[in-house]
N, C-alpha and C positions, 0 to 999 in steps of 0.2 A: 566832354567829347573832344573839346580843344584839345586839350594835354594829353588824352589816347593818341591824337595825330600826330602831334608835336613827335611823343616817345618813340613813335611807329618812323617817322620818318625820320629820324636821328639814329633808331635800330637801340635805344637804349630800352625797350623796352623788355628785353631778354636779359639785363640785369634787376629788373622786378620781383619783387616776390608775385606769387600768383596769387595769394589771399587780398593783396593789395590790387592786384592788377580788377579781380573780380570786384575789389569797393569800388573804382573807379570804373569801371564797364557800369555799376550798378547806376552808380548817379549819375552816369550818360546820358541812361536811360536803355543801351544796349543790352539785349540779355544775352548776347553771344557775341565775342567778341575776338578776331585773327590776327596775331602779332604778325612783327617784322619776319619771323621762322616757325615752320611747322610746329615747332615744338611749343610755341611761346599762345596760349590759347588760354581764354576767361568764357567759362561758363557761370553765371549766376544762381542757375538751378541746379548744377551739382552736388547731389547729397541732400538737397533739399525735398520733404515730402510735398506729396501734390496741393495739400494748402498751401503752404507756404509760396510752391511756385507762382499757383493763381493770384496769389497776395502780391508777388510782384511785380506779373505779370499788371495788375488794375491797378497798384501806386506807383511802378516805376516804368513799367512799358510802355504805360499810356497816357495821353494828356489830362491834364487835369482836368478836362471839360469831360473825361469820356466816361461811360454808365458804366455798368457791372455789367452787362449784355458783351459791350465791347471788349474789357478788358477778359471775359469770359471764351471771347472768340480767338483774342491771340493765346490765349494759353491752351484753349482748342490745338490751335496749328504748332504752340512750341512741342507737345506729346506726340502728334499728330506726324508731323512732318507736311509736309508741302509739295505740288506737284504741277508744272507745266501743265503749257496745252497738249501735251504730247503723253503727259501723264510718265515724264523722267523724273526725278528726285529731283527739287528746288530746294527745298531746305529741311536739311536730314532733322530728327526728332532729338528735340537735348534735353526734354526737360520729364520728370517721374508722373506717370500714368496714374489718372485716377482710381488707384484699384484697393477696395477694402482693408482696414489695419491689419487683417490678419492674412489676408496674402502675403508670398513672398515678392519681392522686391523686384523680381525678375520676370515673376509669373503674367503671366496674359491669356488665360485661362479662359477657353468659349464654354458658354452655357446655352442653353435654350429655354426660351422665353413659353410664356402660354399658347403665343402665338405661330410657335415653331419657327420665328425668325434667329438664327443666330446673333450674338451679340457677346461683347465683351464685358466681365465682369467688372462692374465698377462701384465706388463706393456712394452710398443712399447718401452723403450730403453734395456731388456731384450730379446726381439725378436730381437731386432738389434747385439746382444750377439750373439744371437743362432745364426744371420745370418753370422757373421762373421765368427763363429767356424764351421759351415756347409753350404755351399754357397747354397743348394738347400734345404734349408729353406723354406717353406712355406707362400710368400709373402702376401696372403691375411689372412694371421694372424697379420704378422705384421701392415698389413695399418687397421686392423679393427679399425676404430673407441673408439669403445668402452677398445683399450690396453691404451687408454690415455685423453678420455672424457665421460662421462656420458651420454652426447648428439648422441644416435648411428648415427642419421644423418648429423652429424657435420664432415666434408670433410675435412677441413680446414688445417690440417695437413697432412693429410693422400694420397691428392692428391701431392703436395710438395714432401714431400717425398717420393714418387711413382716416380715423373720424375729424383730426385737426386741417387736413385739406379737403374735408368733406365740407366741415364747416366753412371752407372760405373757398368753396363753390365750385372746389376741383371735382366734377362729376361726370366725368368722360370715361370712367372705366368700367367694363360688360359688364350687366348683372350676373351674372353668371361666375365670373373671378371674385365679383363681392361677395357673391354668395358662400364660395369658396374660402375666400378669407374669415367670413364668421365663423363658419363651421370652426375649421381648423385652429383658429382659437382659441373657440368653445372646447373642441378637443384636448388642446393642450391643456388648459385649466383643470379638463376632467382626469386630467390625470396626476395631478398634483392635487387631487382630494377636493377640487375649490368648485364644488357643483354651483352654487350661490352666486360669484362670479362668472361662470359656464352661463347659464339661466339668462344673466344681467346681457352678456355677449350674443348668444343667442336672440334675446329679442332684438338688433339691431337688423334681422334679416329682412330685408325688402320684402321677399315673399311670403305671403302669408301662409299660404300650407306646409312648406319646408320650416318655416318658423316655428307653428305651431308642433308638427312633427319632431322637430331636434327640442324643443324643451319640454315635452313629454318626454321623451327617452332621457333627459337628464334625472327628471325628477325622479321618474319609476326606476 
């Protein structure tokens, strides 16, 4: 930070390469850093994907004392941006959005949730952030499909990980979504031939008549 000021106030800092200027802003600790002239500017997160910013973000933003919570909340506000009491811009947004591999880069794409609340597409190991830093997180956000494939019918994952935070006790989410999620796939199973599987999935359903119901209809 020293030597940032140093250059800043000597104006030598507009003969810097900016690759260097950004090593130096980094092990500041700075993730956004304003030369002597408009022109002369280090961002840290530039080009960088949303892990790697969060990665930053919790070894170089924050103190060494601070949790994954904390450093999870500035990289919140670096995508986020910042806002007064007044609700003006305080600190514009500089760092890449956590939004699924297969979005574009630019894209910020509203979807709607089971709940009809809109919300922005982001990627299931960022919901898994959120789930960690607020246990009563919104699980069928996180299992949507679509936080991690393109294929919204694509189960594949999102079932898996359904039972692995079942297991460690994440059970805030309506029977009715759960329900939902077995079905659908059981469904998809039944349609890559894999009844056997389908059956196995199916009995995971809470309800016993709808349970009993969907694996009669596989087997017959």
């Amino acid at each position: 930070g020293m030597q940032l000021q140093q250059w800043l106030e000597q104006k030598t800092d507009r003969f810097m390469a900016p690759e260097r200027l950004r090593i130096f802003s980094l092990l500041a600790g700075m993730m956004v850093w304003h030369g002597s002239e408009p022109s002369v500017y280090a961002n840290t997160c530039d080009g960088v994907d949303w892990r790697r910013a969060f990665a930053v973000h919790l070894w170089y933003g924050s103190s060494y004392e601070a949790s994954v919570s904390e450093g999870f909340a500035r990289y919140l506000q670096a995508f986020k941006g910042s806002r007064d009491d007044d609700g003006n811009a305080f600190q514009a947004a500089y760092a890449t959005a956590p939004q699924p591999h297969y979005a574009p880069a630019a894209m910020e794409a509203d979807r709607r949730c089971d709940s009809e609340v809109d919300f922005r597409l982001r990627d299931t190991c960022f919901h898994l952030l959120r789930l960690y830093r607020k246990q009563t997180h919104r699980l069928q956000r996180t299992l949507d499909p679509a936080t991690h494939t393109p294929y919204v019918l694509d189960y594949q994952l999102s079932w898996p990980l359904f039972c692995v935070l079942q297991s460690l006790h994440y059970e805030h989410m309506p029977a009715s979504l759960v329900a939902r999620l077995h079905c659908n796939f059981a469904a998809q199973l039944m349609s890559l031939d894999m009844w056997p599987w389908a059956v196995m999935v199916a009995l995971h359903i809470p309800q016993a008549s709808l349970r009993e119901s969907l694996v009669k209809e596989i087997i017959t």
